[in-house]
C-alpha positions in Angstrom: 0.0 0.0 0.0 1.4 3.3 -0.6 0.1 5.4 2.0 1.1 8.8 0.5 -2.5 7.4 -2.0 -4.4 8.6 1.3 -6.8 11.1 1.0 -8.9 13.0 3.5 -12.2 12.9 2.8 -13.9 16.0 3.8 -16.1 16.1 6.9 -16.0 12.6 7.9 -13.2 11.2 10.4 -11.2 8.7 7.9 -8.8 8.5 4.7 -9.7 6.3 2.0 -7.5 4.8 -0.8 -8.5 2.8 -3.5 -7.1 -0.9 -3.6 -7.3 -3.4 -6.7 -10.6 -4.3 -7.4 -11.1 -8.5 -7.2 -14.3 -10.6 -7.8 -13.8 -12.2 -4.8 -12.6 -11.2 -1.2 -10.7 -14.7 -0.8 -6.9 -13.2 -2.2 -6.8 -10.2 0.1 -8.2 -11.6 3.4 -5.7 -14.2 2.8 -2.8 -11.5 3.6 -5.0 -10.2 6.7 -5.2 -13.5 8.6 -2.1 -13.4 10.9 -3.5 -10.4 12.6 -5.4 -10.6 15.5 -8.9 -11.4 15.2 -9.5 -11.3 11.5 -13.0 -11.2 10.2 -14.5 -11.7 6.7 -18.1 -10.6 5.8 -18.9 -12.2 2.6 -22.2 -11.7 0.3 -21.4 -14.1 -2.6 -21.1 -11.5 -5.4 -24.3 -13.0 -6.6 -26.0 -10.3 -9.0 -29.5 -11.8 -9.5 -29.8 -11.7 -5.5 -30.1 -9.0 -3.4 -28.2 -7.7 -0.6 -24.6 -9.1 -2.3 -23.2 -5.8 -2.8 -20.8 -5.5 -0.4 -18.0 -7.4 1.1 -16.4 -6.5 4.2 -12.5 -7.2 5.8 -10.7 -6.8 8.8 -8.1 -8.0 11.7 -6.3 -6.7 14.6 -9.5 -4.7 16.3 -8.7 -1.9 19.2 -10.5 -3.6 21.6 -12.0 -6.8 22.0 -14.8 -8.4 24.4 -15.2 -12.5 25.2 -17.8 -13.2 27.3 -18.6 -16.8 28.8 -21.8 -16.8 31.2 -21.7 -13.6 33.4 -18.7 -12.3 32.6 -17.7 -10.2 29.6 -13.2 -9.8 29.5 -12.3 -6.4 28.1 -9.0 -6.5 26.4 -7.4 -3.2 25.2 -4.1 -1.9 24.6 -3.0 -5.3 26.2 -4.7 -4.9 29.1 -7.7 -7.1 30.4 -10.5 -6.6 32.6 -13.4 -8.4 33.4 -16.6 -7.3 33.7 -20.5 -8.6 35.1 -23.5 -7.8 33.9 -25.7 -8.1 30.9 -23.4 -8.5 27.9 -25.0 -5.8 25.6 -24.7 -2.9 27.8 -21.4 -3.8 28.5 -20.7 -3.7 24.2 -22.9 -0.3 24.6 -20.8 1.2 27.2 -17.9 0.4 25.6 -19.3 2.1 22.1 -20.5 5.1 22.5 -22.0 6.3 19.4 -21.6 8.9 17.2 -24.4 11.8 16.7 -23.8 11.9 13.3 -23.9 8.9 11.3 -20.9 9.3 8.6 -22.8 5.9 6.4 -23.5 6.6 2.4 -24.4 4.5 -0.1 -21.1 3.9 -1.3 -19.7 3.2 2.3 -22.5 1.4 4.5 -20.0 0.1 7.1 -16.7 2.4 8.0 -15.9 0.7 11.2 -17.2 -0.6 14.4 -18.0 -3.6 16.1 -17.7 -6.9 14.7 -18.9 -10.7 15.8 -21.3 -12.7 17.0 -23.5 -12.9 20.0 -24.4 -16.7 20.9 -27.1 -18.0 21.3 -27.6 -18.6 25.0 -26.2 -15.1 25.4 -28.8 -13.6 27.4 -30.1 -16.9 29.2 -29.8 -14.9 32.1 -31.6 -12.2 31.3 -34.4 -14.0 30.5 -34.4 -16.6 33.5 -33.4 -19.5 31.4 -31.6 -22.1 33.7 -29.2 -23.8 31.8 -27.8 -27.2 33.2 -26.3 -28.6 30.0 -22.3 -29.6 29.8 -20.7 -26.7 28.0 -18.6 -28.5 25.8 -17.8 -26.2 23.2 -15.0 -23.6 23.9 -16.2 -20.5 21.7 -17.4 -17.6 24.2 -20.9 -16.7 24.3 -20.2 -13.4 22.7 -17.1 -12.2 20.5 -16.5 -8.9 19.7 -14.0 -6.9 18.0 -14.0 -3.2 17.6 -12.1 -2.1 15.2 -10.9 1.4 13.2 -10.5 0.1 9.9 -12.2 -1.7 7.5 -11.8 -3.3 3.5 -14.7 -2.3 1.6 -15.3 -4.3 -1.5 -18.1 -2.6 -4.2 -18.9 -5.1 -6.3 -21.6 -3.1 -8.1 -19.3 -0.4 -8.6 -16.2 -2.9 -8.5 -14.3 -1.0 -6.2 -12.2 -1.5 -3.5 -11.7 1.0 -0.6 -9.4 0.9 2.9 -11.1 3.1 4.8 -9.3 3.9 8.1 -10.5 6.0 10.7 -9.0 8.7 12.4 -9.0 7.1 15.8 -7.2 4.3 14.6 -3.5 3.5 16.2 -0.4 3.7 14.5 0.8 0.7 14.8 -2.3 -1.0 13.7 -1.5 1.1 10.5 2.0 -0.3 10.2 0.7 -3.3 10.6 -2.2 -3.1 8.1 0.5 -1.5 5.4 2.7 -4.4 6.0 0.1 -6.5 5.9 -1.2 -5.4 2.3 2.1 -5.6 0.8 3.1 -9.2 1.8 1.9 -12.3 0.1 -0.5 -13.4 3.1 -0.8 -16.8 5.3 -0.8 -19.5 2.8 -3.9 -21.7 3.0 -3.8 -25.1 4.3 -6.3 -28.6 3.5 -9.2 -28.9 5.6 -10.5 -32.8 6.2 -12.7 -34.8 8.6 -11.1 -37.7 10.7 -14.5 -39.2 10.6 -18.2 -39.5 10.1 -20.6 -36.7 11.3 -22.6 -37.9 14.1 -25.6 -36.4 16.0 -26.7 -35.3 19.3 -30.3 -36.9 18.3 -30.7 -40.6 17.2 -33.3 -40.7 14.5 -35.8 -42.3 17.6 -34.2 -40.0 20.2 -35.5 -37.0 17.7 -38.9 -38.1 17.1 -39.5 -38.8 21.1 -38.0 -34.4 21.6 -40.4 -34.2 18.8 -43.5 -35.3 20.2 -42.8 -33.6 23.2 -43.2 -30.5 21.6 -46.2 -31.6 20.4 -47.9 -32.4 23.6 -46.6 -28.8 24.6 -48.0 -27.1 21.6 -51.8 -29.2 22.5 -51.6 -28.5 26.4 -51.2 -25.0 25.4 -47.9 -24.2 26.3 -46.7 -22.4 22.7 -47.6 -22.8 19.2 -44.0 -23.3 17.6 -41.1 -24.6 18.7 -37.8 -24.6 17.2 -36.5 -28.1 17.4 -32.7 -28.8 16.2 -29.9 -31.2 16.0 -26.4 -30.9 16.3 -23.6 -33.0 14.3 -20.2 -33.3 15.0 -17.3 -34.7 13.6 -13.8 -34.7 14.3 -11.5 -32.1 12.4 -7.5 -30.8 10.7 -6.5 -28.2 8.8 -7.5 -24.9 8.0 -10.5 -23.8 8.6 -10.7 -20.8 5.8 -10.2 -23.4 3.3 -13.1 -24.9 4.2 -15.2 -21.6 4.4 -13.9 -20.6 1.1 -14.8 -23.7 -0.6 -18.5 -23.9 1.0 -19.0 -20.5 0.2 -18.4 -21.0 -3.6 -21.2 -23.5 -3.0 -23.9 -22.1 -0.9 -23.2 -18.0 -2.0 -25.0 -17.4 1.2 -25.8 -13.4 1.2 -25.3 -13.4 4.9 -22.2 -15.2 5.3 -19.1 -14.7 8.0 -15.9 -16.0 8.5 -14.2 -15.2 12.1 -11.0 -16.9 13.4 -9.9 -16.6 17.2 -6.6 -19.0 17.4 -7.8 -22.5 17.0 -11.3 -21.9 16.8 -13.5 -20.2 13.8 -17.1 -19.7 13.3 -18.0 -20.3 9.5 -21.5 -18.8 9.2 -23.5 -18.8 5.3 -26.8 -17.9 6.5 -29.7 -16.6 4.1 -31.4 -15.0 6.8 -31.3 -11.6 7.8 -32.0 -10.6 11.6 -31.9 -6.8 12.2 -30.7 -4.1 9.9 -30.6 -0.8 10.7 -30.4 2.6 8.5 -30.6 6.0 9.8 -32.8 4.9 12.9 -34.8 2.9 10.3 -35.4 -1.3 11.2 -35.8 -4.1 9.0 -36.2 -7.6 9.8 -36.6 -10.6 7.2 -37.7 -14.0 8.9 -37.4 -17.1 7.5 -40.4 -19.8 7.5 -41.0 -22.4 5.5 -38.6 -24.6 3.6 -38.6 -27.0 0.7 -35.5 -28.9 -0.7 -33.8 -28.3 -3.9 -33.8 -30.7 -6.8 -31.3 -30.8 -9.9 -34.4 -31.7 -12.0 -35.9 -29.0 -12.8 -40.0 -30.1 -12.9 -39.1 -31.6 -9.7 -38.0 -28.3 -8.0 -40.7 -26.4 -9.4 -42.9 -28.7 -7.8 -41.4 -28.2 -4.5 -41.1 -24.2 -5.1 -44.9 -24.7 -5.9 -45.7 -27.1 -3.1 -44.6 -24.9 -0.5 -46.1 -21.1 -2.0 -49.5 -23.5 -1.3 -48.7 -24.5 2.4 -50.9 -23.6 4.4 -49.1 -25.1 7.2 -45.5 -23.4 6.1 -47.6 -19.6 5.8 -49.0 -20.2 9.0 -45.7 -21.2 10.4 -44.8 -18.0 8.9 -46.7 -15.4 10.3 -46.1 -16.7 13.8 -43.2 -15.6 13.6 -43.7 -12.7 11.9 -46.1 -11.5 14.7 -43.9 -12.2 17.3 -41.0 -10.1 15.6 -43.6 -7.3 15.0 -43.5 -7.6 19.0 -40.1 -7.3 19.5 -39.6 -4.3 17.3 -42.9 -2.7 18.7 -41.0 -2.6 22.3 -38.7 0.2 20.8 -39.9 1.4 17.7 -42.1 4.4 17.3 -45.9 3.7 17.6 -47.6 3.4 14.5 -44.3 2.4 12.1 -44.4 -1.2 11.9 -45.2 -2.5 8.6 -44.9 -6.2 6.8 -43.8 -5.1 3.4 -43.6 -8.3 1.9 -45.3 -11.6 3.5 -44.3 -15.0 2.2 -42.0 -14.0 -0.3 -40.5 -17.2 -1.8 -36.7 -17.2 -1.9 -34.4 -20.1 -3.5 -30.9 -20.5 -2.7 -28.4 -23.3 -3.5 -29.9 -26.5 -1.3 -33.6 -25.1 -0.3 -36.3 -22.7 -0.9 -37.8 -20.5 1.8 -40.6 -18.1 2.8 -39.3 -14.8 3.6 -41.4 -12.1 5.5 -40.2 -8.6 5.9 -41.2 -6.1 8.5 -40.0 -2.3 9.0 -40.1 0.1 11.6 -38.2 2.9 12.9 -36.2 3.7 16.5 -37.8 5.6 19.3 -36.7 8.3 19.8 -35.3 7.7 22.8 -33.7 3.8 21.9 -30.8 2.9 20.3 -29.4 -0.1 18.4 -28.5 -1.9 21.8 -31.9 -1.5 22.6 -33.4 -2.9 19.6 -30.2 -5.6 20.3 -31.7 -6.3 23.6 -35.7 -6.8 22.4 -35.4 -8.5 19.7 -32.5 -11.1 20.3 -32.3 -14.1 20.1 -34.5 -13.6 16.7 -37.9 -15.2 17.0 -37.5 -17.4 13.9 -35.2 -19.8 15.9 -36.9 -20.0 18.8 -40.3 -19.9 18.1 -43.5 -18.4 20.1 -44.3 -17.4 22.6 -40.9 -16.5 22.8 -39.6 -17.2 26.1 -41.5 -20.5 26.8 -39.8 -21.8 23.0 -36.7 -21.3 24.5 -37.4 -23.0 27.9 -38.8 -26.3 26.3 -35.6 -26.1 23.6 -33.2 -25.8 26.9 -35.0 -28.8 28.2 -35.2 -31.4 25.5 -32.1 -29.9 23.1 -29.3 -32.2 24.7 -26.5 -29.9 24.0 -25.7 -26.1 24.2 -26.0 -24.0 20.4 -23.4 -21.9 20.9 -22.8 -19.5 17.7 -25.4 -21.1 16.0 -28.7 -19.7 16.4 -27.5 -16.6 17.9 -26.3 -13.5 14.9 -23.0 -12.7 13.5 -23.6 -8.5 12.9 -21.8 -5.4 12.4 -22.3 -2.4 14.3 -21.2 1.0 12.8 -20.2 3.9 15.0 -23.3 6.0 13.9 -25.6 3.3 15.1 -26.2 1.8 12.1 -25.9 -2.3 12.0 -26.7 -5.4 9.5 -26.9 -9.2 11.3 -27.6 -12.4 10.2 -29.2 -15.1 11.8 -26.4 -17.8 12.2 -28.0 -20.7 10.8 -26.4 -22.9 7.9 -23.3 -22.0 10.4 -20.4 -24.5 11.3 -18.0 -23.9 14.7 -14.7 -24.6 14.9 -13.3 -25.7 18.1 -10.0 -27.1 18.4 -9.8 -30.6 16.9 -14.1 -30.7 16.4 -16.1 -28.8 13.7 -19.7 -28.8 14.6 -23.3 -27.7 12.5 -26.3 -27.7 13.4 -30.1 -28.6 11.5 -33.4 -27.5 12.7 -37.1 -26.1 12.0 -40.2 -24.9 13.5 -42.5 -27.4 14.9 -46.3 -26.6 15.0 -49.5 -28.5 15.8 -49.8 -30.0 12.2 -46.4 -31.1 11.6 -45.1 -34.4 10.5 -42.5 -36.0 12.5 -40.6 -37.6 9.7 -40.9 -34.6 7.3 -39.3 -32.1 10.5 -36.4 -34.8 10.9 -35.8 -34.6 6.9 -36.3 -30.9 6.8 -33.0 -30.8 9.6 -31.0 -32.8 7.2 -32.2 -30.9 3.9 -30.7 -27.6 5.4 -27.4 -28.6 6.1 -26.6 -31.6 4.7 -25.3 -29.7 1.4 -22.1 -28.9 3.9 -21.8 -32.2 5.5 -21.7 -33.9 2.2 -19.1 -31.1 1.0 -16.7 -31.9 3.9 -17.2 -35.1 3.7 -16.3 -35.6 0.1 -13.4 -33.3 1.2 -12.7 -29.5 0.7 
């Protein structure tokens, strides 16, 4: 990088210089990923889909937060502290935000926080008791702020390092140093062995019918039954997420490594996004497999526009969410805009609701973090008694999965996923994770299948080797 290239851009507080432009990300996050903490936020460069845009890169944040149960660790400048208390606030206290949001159309995302928030994040808060063995390392939240960010434009085809005025000069060195070396060079990535599940086929249907009896007696009218599969793991893990990518072009995908662990998210789903105080949320419902013939996947595109059972499904969810936002959104500004839109990506087709609203006044991005999460499509409704009857007959903790992999910019602006279609990482074990939405009328058999339909396309990738 030739840094005399940078140029101040008047009244906004960062320098931008152009970079070559690439179809894909993969070449320059390859010469980020022995710095700290580097994350990749990839959209597949798909042109007939939307949302694919942009693509975001970045390592070596200023500060970074781990959080396992009550405690969130603080690192900074080398230094670490640890702090109690609900997770969120201590992100928000940590983040103070900007009054004016420096965002454009050109630059959606200039810096901020980067990372996921697990799914059993805020058991806490919500008086979830949680008994099962912890056996997966990843915290329950993983943050990185951080000053500088790759922009890719793939619209426009342009590249752009934007770095902020705030950042340190020795992340600079090290981001010029960085850009002019070759990069880490990529490694194979293979099993040691079949993927096997939490669930035995009998063991699912018996957690399955348990939610049924709940859903009769009146307890809740969806539940969001998963299972996990697990196999063991070498190699490097980028290699894997580079390859399932270039499969799945998920629009909503993420790539975060933290030592020997990595979270390897391609999720079609969006959670919350926020614009200028503005809220949209796009559940998923309703699911039908792929087929390389193409009668064949028409009929199951067709099939499923005509369930009943998969719209009503649907707008559950979609009325719970409408909830959520309605806790911190202004009165009056919550609108579906589209209600069982049919989407169709690589391995399945889906039913896609979208709501809108806009921020209170007086709430902020944390807030909306903090009523809406974990998203209502992966729990099911009523909200809280979902999750209660998932902590009791799921046999193992969800970790990343389930939870949202988001940015955060400094001007309160933010775009999440829901991490499904995601794989963890941890140590010697890679681990992914099927599920759906159980209601009164379901079909044992078909929910089992419908788990396997939604992730087997990666299993079968890593198993045939990547």
């Amino acid at each position: 990088m030739n840094t005399e290239a940078l140029r101040q851009t008047g009244g906004v507080p960062y320098t931008l210089t152009a970079l070559p432009y690439e179809p894909t990300p993969y070449p320059l996050f390859k010469k980020l990923r022995h710095l700290p903490l580097p994350v990749l936020l990839a959209s597949g460069n798909d042109r007939s889909r939307k949302d694919t845009r942009f693509e975001y890169l970045t390592a070596a944040p200023d500060t970074i937060l781990r959080t396992r149960d009550d405690k969130t660790q603080v690192k900074q400048q080398g230094i670490s502290v640890d702090v109690e208390g609900n997770p969120l606030q201590v992100l928000a206290d940590r983040f103070p935000l900007e009054s004016v949001s420096h965002a454009s159309i050109d630059l959606p995302f200039t810096g901020g926080a980067i990372g996921y928030f697990g799914y059993e994040l805020l058991h806490a808060e919500h008086r979830i008791a949680d008994h099962r063995d912890r056996d997966i390392s990843l915290p329950d939240m993983l943050i990185g702020i951080y000053s500088w960010v790759i922009v890719i434009d793939h619209k426009k085809q342009i590249t752009s390092l934007v770095i902020r005025d705030s950042c340190p000069a020795n992340t600079r060195d090290a981001i010029a140093s960085a850009l002019a070396g070759t990069g880490k060079v990529s490694g194979g990535f293979g099993l040691d062995g079949d993927f096997t599940s939490n669930f035995s086929r009998d063991a699912y249907q018996a957690a399955y019918q348990r939610v049924i009896e709940y859903i009769l007696s009146g307890d809740c009218y969806q539940v969001n039954l998963t299972q996990r599969f697990t196999a063991a793991c070498h190699g490097d893990p980028y290699t894997a997420f580079t390859r399932l990518q270039t499969i799945a072009k998920a629009p909503f995908a993420a790539f975060m490594e933290d030592g020997d662990n990595a979270v390897l998210s391609f999720s079609p789903e969006r959670f919350l996004q926020v614009k200028n105080r503005q809220v949209m949320t796009q559940p998923i419902k309703g699911t039908r497999p792929r087929n390389p013939d193409p009668a064949i996947d028409l009929r199951n595109k067709t099939e499923l526009e005509a369930s009943l059972k998969d719209r009503a499904e649907n707008l559950m969810i979609v009325d719970l969410l409408r909830n959520d936002l309605g806790r911190v959104c202004s009165t009056g500004s919550i609108n579906v805009t589209d209600l069982f839109e049919t989407q169709s990506f690589t391995n399945v087709h889906h039913l896609v609701s979208t709501i809108t609203g806009s921020l209170a006044d007086t709430r902020d991005v944390f807030a909306l973090l903090q009523a809406g999460f974990p998203g209502g499509s992966i729990t099911g409704t009523p909200k809280i008694r979902a999750m209660e009857i998932i902590n009791e007959l799921e046999t193992v903790i969800r970790s990343v999965y389930c939870g949202a992999f988001a940015w955060i910019d400094f001007g309160g602006n933010m775009d999440s996923n829901i991490c499904i279609r995601t794989l963890v990482k941890d140590a010697d074990r890679i681990h992914c994770w099927g599920g759906g939405g159980v209601v009164a009328d379901s079909v044992g058999d078909q929910e089992y299948q419908e788990t396997l339909d939604k992730i087997s396309l990666f299993m079968d990738a890593l198993k045939a080797g990547v």
